[in-house]
Structures are given as structure tokens and as C-alpha cells.
C-alpha positions as CSV (number, residue, x, y, z in Angstrom):
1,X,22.3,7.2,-7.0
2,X,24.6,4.2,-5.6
3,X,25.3,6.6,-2.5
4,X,22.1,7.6,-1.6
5,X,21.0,3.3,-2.1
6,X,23.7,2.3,0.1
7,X,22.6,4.4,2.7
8,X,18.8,3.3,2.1
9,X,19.8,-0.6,2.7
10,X,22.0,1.0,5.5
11,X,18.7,2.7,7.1
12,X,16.9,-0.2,6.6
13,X,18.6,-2.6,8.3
14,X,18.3,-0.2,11.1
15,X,14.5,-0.6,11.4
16,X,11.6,0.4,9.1
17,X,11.5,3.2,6.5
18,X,12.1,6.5,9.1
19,X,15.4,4.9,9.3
20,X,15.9,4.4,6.0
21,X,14.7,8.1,5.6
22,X,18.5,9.0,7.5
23,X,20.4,6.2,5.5
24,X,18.7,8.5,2.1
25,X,20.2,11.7,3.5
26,X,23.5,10.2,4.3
27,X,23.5,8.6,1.3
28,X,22.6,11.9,-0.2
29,X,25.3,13.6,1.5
30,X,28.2,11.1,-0.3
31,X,26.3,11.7,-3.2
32,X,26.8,15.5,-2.8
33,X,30.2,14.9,-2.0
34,X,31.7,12.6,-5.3
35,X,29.0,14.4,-7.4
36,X,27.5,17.8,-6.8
37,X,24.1,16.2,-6.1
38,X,22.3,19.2,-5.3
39,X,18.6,19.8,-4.4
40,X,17.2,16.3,-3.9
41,X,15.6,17.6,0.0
42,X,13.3,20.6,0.8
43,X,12.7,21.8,4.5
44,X,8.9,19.8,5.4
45,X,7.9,23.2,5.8
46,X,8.0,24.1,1.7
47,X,6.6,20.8,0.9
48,X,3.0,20.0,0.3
49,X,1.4,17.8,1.8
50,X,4.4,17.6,4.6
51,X,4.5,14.6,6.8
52,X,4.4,15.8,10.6
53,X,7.4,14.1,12.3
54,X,10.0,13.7,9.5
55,X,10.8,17.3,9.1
56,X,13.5,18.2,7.5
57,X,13.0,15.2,5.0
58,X,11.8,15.9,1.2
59,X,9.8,15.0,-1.0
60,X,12.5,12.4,-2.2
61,X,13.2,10.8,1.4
62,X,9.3,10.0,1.9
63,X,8.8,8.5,-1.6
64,X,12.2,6.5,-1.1
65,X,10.8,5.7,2.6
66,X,7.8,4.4,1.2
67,X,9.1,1.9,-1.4
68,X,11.4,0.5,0.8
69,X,8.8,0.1,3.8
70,X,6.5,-1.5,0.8
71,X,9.6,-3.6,-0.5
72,X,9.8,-5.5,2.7
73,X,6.4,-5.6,3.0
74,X,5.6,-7.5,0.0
75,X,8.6,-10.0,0.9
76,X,7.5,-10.5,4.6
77,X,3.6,-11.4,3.6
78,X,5.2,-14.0,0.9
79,X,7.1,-15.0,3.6
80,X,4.8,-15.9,6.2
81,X,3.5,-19.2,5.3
82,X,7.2,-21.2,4.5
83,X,9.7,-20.6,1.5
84,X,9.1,-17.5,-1.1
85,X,8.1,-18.9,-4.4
86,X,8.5,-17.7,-7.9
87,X,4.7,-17.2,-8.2
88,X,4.6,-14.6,-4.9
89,X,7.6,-13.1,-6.6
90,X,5.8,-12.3,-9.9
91,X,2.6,-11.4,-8.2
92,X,5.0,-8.7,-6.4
93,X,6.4,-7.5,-10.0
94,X,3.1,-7.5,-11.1
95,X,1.6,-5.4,-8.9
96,X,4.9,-3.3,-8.1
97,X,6.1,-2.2,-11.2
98,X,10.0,-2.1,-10.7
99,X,11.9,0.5,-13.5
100,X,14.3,-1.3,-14.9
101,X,17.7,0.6,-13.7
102,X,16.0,-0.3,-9.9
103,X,15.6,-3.9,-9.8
104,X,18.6,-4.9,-8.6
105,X,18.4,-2.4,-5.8
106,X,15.0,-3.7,-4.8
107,X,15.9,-6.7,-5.1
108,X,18.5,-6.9,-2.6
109,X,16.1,-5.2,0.1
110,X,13.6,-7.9,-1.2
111,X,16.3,-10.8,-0.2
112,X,17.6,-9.5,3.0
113,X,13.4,-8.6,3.7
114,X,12.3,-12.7,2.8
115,X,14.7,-14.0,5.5
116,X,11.7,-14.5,8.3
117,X,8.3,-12.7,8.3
118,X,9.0,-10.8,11.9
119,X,10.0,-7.2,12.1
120,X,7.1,-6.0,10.0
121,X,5.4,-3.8,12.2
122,X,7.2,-1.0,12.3
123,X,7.5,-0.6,8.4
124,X,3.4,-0.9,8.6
125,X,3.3,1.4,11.2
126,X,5.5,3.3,9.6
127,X,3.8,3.5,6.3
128,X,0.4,4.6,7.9
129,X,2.2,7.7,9.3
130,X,3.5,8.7,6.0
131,X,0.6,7.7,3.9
132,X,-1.7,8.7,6.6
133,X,-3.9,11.4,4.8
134,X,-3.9,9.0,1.4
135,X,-6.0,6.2,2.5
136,X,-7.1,5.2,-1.0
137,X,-3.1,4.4,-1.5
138,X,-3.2,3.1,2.0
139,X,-6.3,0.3,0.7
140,X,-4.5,-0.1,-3.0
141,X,-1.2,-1.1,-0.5
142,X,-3.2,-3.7,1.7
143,X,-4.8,-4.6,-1.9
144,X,-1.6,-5.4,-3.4
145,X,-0.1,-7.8,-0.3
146,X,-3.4,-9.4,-0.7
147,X,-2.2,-10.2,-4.2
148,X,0.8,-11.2,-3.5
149,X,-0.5,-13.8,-0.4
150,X,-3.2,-14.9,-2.7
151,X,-0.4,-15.7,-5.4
152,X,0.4,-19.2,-4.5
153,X,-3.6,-20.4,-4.1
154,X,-5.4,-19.2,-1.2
155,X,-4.7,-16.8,1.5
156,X,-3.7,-18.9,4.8
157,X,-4.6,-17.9,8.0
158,X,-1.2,-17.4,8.9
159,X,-1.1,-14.8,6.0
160,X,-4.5,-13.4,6.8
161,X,-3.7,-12.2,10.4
162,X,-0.3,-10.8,9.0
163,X,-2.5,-8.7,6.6
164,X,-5.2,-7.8,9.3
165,X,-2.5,-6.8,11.4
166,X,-1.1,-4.8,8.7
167,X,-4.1,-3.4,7.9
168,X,-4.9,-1.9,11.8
169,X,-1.2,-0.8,11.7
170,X,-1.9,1.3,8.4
171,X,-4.9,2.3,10.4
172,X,-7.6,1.6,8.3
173,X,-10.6,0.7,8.9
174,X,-12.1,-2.7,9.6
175,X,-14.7,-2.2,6.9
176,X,-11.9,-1.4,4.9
177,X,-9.9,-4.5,6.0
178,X,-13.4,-6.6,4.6
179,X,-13.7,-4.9,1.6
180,X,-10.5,-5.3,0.6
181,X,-10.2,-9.1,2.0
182,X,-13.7,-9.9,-0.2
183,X,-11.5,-8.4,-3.2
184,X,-13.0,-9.1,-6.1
185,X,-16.4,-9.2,-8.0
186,X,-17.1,-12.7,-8.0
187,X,-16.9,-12.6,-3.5
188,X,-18.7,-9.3,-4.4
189,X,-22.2,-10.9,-5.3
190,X,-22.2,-12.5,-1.6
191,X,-21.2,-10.1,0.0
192,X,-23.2,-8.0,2.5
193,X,-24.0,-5.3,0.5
194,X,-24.2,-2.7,3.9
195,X,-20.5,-4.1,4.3
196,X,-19.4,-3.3,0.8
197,X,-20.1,0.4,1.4
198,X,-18.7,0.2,5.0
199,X,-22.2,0.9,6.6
200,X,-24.5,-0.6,8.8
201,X,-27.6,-1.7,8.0
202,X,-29.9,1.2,9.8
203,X,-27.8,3.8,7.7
204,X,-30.6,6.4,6.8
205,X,-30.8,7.0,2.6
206,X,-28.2,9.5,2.8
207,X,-25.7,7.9,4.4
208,X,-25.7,5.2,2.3
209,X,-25.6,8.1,-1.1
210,X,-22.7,9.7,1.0
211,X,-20.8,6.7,1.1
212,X,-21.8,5.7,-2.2
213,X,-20.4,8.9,-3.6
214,X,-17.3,8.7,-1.4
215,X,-16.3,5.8,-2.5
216,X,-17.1,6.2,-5.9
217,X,-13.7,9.0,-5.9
218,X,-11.6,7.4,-4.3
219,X,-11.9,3.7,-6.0
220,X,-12.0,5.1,-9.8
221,X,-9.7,3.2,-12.4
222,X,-8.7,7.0,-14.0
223,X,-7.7,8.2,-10.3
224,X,-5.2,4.7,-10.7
225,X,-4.4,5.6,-14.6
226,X,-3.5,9.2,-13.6
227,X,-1.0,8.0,-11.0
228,X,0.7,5.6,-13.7
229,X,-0.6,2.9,-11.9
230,X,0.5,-0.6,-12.7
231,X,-1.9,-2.6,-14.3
232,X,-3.1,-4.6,-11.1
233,X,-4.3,-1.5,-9.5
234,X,-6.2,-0.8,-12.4
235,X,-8.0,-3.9,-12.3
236,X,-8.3,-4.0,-8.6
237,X,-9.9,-0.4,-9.2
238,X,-12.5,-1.6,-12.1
239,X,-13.1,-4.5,-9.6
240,X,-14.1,-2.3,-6.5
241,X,-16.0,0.2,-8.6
242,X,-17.8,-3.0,-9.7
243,X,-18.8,-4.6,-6.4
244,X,-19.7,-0.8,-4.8
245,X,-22.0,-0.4,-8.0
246,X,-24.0,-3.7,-7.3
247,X,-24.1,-2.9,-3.6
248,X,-25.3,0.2,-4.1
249,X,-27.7,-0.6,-6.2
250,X,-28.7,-3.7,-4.2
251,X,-29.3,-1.0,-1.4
252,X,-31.3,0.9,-3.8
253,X,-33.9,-1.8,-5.2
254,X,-34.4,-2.5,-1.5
255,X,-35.1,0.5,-0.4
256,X,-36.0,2.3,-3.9
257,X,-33.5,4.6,-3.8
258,X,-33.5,7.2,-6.5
């Protein structure tokens, strides 16, 4: 493990979580060395779901390539409007659940991350690529940096251009970006129920049950509980299903919708 985290902070430090992808396989490779490590990488070509550019990389490298590029993330966002606090700190643990043997790990990336909020693009960037056909995880991402911005009161406009910056990097889109901004079920019941569903208002009836039934997959809490979610998402995910439920059936009483 501490070989293939050195070369993680290593890869890091070198810009964004494709270089920490070749810090984990050097790592790996002391690791293999001292230890007889074997196995921890596939060819892309035998994994599912392969990422197109990081062939060669496993399954291990991309999950290791997204927590850090989230890791620094999470520190630059609570970094953006002055000193990291304790309260942005435990809205990160909160909605990143840490196992226990990792926290120190994280935590250094986390420290060396909080220094200045510049140099975030290309872990955003980054992350889209390798999260790119997973835009549900994509939105519960942006969801969670909202958390963490919101943490110390309200989201400042220094903080929301970092996130809407993010959130075009991730490549998501601006609907999304509203949705997710509007976050929660009490904003929900002002919202522009069109907006909520990411339509416009001359969608015909089936659009809008299209979206609706979209949406209605890729938000539910049991899609979060079956990934082991943390407890955030969860709520994030009853929350959503929430506000597309009224717009929907806002849409529907307007239009009588069956």
C-alpha cells in the first residue's frame, strides 16, 4: 500500500489524477518489488467499462485517479473564499466517507491540495474523462463540492464560478449545473419546474414523461444505497427525487398529464 501512496502524492504533484494514475503504477511497481504485489492492473482492453486514453491502466489506477482528483477538489472549493475551516472539513468527511486505514493518506493530499484554489482544472477535466459515461456520479460529485462550499453559510460567488467552472469541465450540462445549484426541496418549490426536469417550456407531453422517467433512474436513493453511498448522497438523492416529483407533477396539473 505505502508504495503505491507515495507514488500517488508523487503523481499528484505532477498535475491532476492521469498523473497520479503513473505515480499508482510506479508505486505499484515498488510494491511488487518488496512484496509480491501481483495483479492490482488489467490491460483497458479486459476491463469493462475501459476509459479511452488511459490504456494500460486498471481498474485500481482509475478508482485511485478518481479519489485523488476528488480529494483535491473538495480542498480547492473550501479553499476558494479564504482559510479552510473545520466546518468545510467535516462537510468533506461527511460527504466523503474516508476508511479509516486511509485518512491519513487523504489527508496529506487534502493539505498540500488547501494551499491555494488554482490548479483545479485539470483534475475537473480530468475527472469528466474518467467519469464521462457516469454522469449521475458526475452530478452526485458537483453535489458534494456544493456541500462542502455551502458548509460555512452560503455559497459565495467566488465559490459559485469555481463550481460552474467545474461543472462545464465535468461536462455536464447547464441544466444540470441549475439543478444541482437549486439543491434541495425547500429552493425546489420555486423553482421553474421546466428547469427541474432540464426542459423547456414548449417540450411536447412526451418529452417531459421521457425526462421524467430518465431522471427518475438515475436520481434514486437505492441506485446511492447500492453503491454504499455515504449518507449525504443518500439525502441529496431523496432530495432530487423530491423536487423532480413536484415538478413533474406541477407539469402535470398544468397540462393534465396522465
Amino acid at each position: 500500500m505505502w508504495g503505491k501512496v507515495f507514488g500517488s502524492v508523487a503523481g499528484f504533484a505532477m498535475g491532476g489524477p492521469i498523473g497520479a494514475m503513473f505515480g499508482a503504477a510506479a508505486g505499484h511497481a515498488y510494491d511488487k518489488m518488496h512484496d509480491s504485489v501481483m495483479g492490482q492492473f488489467t490491460p483497458a482492453g479486459e476491463r469493462p467499462g475501459g476509459t479511452a486514453g488511459f490504456a494500460g491502466m486498471g481498474e485500481a489506477a482509475r478508482q485511485m485517479a478518481i479519489s485523488i482528483a476528488i480529494i483535491v477538489l473538495g480542498a480547492k472549493v473550501a479553499k476558494v473564499d479564504g482559510a479552510v475551516n473545520r466546518r468545510e472539513i467535516d462537510a468533506f468527511k461527511e460527504v466523503f466517507r474516508i476508511p479509516p486505514g486511509e485518512r491519513g493518506n487523504v489527508a496529506r493530499i487534502f493539505d498540500a491540495a488547501k494551499k491555494d484554489a488554482d490548479g483545479f482544472e485539470p483534475y475537473a477535466r480530468q475527472l469528466g474523462q474518467l467519469l464521462r459515461s457516469e454522469r449521475p456520479m458526475l452530478e452526485d460529485m458537483l453535489s458534494g463540492l456544493f456541500h462542502i462550499a455551502r458548509a460555512d453559510g452560503s455559497v459565495t460567488p467566488a465559490e459559485l464560478a469555481f463550481l460552474r467552472r467545474t461543472s462545464d469541465l465535468f461536462g455536464l450540462e447547464p441544466v444540470a449545473f441549475e439543478r444541482i445549484r437549486r439543491g434541495s426541496v425547500r429552493s425546489a418549490h420555486h423553482a421553474n419546474p421546466y428547469a427541474v426536469l432540464g426542459l423547456d417550456q414548449e417540450a411536447s407531453d412526451a418529452e417531459v414523461k421521457r425526462a421524467y422517467r430518465q431522471l427518475i433512474r438515475e436520481h434514486h436513493p437505492d441506485t446511492q444505497i447500492a453503491r454504499g453511498a455515504s449518507s449525504h448522497f443518500i439525502e441529496t438523492a431523496t432530495q432530487k427525487m423530491a423536487a423532480i416529483n413536484a415538478a413533474y407533477d406541477q407539469i402535470g396539473r398544468e397540462r393534465g398529464l396522465k
